[in-house]
VOTORKOL-672500 format. One record per atom (N, C-alpha, C, CB): residue in one letter; residue number from 1; atom name; z, y, x. Coordinates in nm, 3 decimals. Last residue first. Glycine has a CB too. Layout:
BEGIN
+----+-----+----+---------+---------+---------+
| aa |   i | at |       Z |       Y |       X |
+----+-----+----+---------+---------+---------+
|  a | NUM | CA |       Z |       Y |       X |
...
+----+-----+----+---------+---------+---------+
END
This chain:
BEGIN
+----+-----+----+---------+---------+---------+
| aa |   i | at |       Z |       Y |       X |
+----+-----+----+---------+---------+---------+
|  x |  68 |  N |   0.388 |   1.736 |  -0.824 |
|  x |  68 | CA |   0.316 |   1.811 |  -0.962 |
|  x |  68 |  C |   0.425 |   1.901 |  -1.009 |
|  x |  68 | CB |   0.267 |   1.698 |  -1.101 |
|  x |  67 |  N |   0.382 |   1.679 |  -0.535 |
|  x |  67 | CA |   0.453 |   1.719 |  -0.630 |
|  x |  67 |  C |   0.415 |   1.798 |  -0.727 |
|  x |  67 | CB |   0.535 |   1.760 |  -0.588 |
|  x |  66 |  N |   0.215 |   1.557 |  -0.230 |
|  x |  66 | CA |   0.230 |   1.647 |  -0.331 |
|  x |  66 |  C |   0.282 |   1.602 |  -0.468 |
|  x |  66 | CB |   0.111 |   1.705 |  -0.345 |
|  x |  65 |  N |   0.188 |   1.327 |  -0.112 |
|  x |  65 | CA |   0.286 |   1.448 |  -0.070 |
|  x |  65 |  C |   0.318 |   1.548 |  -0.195 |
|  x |  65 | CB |   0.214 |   1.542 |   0.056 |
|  x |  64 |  N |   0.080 |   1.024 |  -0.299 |
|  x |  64 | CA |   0.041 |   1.159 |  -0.149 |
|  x |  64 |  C |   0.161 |   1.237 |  -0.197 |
|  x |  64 | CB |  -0.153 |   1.288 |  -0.150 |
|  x |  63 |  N |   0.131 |   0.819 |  -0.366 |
|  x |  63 | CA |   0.013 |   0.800 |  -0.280 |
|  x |  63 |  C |  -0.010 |   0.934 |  -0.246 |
|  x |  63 | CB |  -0.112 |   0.728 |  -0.345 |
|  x |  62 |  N |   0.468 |   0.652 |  -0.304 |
|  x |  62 | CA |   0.387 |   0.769 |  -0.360 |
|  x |  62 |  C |   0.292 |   0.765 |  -0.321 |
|  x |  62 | CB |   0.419 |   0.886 |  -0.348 |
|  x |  61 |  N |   0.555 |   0.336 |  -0.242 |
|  x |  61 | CA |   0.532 |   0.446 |  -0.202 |
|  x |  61 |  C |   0.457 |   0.527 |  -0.262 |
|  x |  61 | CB |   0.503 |   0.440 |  -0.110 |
|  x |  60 |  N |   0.533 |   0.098 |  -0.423 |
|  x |  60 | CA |   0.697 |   0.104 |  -0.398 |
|  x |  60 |  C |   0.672 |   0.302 |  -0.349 |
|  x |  60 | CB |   0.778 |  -0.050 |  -0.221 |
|  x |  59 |  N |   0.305 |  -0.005 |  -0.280 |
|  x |  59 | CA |   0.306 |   0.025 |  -0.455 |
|  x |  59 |  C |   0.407 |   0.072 |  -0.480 |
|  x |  59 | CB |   0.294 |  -0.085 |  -0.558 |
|  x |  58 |  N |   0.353 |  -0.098 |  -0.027 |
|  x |  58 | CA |   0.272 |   0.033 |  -0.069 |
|  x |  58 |  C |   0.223 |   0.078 |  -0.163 |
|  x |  58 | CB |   0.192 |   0.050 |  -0.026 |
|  x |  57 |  N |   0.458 |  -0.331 |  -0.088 |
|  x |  57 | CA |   0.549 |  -0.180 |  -0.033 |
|  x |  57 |  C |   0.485 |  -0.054 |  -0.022 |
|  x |  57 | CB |   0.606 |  -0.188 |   0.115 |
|  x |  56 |  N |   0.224 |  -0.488 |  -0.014 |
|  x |  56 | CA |   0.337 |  -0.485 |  -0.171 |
|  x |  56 |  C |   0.445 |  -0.340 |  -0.130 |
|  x |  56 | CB |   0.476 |  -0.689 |  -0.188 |
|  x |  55 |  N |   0.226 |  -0.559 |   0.236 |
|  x |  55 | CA |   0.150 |  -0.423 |   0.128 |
|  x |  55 |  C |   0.177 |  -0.429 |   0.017 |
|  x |  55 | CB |   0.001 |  -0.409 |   0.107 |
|  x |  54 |  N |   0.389 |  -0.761 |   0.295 |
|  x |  54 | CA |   0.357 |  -0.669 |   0.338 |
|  x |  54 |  C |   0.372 |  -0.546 |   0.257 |
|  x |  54 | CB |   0.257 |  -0.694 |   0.375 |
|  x |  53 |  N |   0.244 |  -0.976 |   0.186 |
|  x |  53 | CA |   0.319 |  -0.959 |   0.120 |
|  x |  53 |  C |   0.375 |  -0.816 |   0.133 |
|  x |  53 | CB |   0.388 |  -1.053 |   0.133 |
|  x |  52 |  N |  -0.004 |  -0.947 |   0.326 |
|  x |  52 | CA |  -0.032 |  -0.911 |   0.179 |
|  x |  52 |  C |   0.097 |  -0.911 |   0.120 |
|  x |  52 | CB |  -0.131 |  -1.010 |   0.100 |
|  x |  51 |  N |   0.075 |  -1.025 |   0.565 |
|  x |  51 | CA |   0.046 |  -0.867 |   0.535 |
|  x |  51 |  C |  -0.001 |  -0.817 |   0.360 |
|  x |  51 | CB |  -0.098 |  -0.825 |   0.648 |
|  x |  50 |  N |   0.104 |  -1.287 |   0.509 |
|  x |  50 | CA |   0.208 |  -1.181 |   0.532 |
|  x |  50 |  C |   0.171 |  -1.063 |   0.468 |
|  x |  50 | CB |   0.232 |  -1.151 |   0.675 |
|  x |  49 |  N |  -0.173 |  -1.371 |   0.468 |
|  x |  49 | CA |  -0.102 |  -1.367 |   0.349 |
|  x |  49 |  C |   0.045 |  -1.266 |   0.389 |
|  x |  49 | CB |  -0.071 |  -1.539 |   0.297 |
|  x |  48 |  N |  -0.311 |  -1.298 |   0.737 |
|  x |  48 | CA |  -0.322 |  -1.247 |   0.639 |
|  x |  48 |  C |  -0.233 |  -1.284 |   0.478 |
|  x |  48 | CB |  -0.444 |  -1.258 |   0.647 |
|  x |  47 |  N |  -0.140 |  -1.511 |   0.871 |
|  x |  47 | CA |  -0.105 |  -1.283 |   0.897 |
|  x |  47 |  C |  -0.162 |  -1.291 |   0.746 |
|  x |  47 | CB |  -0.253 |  -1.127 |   1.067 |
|  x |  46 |  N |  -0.199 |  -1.678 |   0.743 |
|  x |  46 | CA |  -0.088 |  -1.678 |   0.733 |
|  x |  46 |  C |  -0.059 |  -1.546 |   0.786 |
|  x |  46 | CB |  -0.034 |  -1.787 |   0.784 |
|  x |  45 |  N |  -0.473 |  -1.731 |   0.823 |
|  x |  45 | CA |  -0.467 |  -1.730 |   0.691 |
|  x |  45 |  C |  -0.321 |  -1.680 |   0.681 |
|  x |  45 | CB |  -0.504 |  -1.868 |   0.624 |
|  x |  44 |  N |  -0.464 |  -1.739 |   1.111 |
|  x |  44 | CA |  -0.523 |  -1.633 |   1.033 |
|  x |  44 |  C |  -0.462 |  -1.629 |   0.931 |
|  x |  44 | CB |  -0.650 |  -1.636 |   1.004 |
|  x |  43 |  N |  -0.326 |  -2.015 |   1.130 |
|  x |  43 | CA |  -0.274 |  -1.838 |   1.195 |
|  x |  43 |  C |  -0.306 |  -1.750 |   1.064 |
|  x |  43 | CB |  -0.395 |  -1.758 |   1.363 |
|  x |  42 |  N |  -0.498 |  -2.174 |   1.040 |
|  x |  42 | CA |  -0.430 |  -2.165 |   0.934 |
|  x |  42 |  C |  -0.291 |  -2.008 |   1.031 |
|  x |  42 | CB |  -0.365 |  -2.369 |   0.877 |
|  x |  41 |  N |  -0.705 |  -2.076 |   1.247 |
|  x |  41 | CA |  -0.730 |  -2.082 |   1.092 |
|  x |  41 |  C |  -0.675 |  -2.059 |   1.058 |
|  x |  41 | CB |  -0.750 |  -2.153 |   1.020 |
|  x |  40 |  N |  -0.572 |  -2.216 |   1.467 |
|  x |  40 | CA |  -0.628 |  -2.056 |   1.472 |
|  x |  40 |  C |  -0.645 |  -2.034 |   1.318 |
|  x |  40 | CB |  -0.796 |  -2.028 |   1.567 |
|  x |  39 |  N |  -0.559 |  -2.469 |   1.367 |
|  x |  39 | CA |  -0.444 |  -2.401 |   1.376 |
|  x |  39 |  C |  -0.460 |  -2.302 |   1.401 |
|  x |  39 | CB |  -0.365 |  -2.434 |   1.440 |
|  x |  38 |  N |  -0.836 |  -2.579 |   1.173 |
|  x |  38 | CA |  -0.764 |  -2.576 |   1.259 |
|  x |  38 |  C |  -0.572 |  -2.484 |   1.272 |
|  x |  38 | CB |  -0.873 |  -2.533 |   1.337 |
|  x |  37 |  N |  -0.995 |  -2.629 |   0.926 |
|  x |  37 | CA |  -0.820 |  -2.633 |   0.945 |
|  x |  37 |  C |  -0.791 |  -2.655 |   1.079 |
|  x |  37 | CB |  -0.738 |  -2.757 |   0.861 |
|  x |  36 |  N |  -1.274 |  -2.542 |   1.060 |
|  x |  36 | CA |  -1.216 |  -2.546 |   0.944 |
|  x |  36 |  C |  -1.045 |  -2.638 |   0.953 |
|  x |  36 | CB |  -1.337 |  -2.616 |   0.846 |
|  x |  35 |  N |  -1.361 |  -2.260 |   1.277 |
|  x |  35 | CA |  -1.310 |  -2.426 |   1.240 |
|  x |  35 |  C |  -1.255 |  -2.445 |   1.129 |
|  x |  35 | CB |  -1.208 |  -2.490 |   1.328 |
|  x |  34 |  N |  -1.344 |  -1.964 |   1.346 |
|  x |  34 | CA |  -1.288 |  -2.080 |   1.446 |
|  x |  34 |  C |  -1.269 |  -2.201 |   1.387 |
|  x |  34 | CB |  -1.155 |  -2.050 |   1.509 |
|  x |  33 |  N |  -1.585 |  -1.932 |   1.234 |
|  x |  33 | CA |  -1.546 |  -1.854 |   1.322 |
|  x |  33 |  C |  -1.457 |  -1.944 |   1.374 |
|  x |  33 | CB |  -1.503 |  -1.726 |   1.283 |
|  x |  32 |  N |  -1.543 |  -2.057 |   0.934 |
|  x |  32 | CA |  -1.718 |  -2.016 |   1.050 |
|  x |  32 |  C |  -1.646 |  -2.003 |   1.200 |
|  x |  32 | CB |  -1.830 |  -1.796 |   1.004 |
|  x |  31 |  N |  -1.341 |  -1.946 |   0.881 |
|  x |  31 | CA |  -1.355 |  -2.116 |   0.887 |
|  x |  31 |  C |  -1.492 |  -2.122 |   0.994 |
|  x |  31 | CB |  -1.393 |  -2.205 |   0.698 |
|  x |  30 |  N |  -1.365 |  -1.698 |   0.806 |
|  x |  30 | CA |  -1.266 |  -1.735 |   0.897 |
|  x |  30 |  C |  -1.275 |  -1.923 |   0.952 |
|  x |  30 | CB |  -1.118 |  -1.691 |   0.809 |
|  x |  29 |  N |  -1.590 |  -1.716 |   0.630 |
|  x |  29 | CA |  -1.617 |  -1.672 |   0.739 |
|  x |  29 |  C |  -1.504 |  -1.662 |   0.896 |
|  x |  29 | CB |  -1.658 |  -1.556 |   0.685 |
|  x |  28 |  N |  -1.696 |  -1.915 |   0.406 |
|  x |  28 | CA |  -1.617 |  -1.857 |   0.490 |
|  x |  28 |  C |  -1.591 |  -1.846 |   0.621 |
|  x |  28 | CB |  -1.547 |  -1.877 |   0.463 |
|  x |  27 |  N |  -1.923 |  -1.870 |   0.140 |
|  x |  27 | CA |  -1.921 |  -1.866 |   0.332 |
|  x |  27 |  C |  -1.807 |  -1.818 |   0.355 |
|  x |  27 | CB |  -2.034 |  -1.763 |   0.426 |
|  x |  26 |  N |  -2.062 |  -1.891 |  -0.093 |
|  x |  26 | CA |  -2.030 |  -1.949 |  -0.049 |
|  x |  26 |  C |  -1.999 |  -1.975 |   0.092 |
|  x |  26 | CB |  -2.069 |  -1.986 |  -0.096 |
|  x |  25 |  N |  -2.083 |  -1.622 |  -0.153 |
|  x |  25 | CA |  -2.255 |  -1.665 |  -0.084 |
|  x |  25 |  C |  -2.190 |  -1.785 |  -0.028 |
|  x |  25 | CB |  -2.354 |  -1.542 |   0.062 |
|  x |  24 |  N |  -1.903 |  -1.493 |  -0.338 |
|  x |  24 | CA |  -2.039 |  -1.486 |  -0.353 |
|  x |  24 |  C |  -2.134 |  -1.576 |  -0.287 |
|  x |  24 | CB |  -2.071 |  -1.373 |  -0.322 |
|  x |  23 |  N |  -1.676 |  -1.658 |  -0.263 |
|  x |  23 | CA |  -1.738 |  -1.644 |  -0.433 |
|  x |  23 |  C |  -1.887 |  -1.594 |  -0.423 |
|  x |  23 | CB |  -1.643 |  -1.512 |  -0.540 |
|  x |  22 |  N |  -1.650 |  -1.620 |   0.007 |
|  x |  22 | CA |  -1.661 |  -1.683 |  -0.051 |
|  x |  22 |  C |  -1.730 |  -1.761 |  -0.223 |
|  x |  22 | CB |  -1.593 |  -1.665 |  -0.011 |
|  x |  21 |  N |  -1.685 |  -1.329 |  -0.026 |
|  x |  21 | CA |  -1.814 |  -1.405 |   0.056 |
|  x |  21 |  C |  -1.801 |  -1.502 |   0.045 |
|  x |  21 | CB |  -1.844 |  -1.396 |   0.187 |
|  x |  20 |  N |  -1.453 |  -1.268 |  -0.084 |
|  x |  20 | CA |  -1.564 |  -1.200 |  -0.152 |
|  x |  20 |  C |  -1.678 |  -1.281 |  -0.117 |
|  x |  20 | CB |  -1.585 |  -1.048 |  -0.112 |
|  x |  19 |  N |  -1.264 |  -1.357 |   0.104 |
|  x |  19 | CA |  -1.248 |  -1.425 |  -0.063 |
|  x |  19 |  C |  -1.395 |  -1.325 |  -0.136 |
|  x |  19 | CB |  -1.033 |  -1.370 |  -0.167 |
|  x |  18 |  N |  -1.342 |  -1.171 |   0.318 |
|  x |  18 | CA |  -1.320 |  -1.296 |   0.294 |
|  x |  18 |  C |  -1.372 |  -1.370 |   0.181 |
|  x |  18 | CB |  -1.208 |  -1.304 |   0.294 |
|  x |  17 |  N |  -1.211 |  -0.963 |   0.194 |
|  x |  17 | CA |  -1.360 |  -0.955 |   0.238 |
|  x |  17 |  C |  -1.394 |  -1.080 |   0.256 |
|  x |  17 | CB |  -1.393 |  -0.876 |   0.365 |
|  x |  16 |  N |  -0.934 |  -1.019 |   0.162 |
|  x |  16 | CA |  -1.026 |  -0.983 |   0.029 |
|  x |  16 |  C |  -1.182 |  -0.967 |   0.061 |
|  x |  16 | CB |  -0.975 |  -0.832 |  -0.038 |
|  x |  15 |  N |  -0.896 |  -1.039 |   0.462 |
|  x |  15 | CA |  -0.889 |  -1.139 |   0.371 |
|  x |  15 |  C |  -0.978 |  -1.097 |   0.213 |
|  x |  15 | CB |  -0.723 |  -1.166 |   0.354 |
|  x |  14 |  N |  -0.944 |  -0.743 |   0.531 |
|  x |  14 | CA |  -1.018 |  -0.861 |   0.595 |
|  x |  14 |  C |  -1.055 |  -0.986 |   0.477 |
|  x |  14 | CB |  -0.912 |  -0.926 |   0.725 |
|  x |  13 |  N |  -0.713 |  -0.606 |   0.333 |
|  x |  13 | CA |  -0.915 |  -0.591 |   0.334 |
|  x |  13 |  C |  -0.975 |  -0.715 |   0.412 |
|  x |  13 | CB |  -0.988 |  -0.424 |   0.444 |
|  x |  12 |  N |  -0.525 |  -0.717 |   0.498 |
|  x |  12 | CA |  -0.577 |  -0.761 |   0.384 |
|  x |  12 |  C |  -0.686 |  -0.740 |   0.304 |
|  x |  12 | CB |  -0.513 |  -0.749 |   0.328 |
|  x |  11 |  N |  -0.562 |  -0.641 |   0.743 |
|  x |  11 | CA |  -0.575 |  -0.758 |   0.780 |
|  x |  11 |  C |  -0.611 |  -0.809 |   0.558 |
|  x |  11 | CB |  -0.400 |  -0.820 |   0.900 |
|  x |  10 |  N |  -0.514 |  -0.366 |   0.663 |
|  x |  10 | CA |  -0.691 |  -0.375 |   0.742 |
|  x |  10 |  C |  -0.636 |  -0.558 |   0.756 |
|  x |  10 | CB |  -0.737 |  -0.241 |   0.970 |
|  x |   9 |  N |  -0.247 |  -0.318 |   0.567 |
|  x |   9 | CA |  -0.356 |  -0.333 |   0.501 |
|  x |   9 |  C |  -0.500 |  -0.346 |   0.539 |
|  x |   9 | CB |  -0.348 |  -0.255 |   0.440 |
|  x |   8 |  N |  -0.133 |  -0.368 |   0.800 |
|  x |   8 | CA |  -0.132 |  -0.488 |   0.713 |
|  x |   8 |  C |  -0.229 |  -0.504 |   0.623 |
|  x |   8 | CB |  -0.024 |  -0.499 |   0.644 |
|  x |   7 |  N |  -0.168 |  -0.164 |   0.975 |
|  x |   7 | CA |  -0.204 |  -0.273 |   1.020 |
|  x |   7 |  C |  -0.216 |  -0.358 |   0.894 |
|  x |   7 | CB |  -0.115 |  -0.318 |   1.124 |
|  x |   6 |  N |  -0.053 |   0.018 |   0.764 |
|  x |   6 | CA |  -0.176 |   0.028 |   0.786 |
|  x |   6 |  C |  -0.265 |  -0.096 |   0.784 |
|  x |   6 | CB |  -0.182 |   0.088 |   0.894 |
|  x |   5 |  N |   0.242 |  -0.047 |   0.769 |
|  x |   5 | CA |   0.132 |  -0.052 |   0.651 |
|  x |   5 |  C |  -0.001 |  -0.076 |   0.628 |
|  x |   5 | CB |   0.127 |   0.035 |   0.608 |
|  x |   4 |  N |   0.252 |   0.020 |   1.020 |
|  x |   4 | CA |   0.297 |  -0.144 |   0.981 |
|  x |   4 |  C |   0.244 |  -0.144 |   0.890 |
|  x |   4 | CB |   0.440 |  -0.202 |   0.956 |
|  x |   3 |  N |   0.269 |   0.274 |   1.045 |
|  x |   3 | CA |   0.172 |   0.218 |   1.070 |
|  x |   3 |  C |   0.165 |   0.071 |   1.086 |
|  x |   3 | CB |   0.137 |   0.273 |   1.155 |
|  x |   2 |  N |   0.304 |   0.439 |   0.723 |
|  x |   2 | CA |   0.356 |   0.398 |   0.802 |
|  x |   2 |  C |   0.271 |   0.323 |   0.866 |
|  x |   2 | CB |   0.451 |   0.356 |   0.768 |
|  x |   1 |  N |   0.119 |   0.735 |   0.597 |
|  x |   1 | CA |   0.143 |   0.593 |   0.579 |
|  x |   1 |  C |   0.189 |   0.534 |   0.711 |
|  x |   1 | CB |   0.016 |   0.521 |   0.527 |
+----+-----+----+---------+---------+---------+
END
């Protein structure tokens, strides 16, 4: 896996870890951490939606080498 892939997909686990702790224990944890709408915030929120557009290209890629 390419390593633009990678990166993108550990920023979109972040975010889906995120949106998990939201629904569950009401806490967000990017808002905890630096503020609620600040401009570090709305950063974050914006890698992380890239990289989700991102990883859309890793449905486009085979998930391994091998050939049935």
């Amino acid at each position: 896996m390419n390593t633009l892939y990678k990166v993108a997909l550990v920023f979109v686990i972040i975010g889906a870890l995120n949106w998990g702790m939201i629904g569950i224990f009401d806490v967000n944890l990017v808002s905890l951490l630096f503020g609620e709408d600040t401009i570090i915030t709305n950063i974050v929120y914006a890698i992380v939606g890239i990289c989700g557009l991102l990883s859309t290209g890793i449905l486009l890629k085979p998930l391994d080498n091998h050939h049935n």
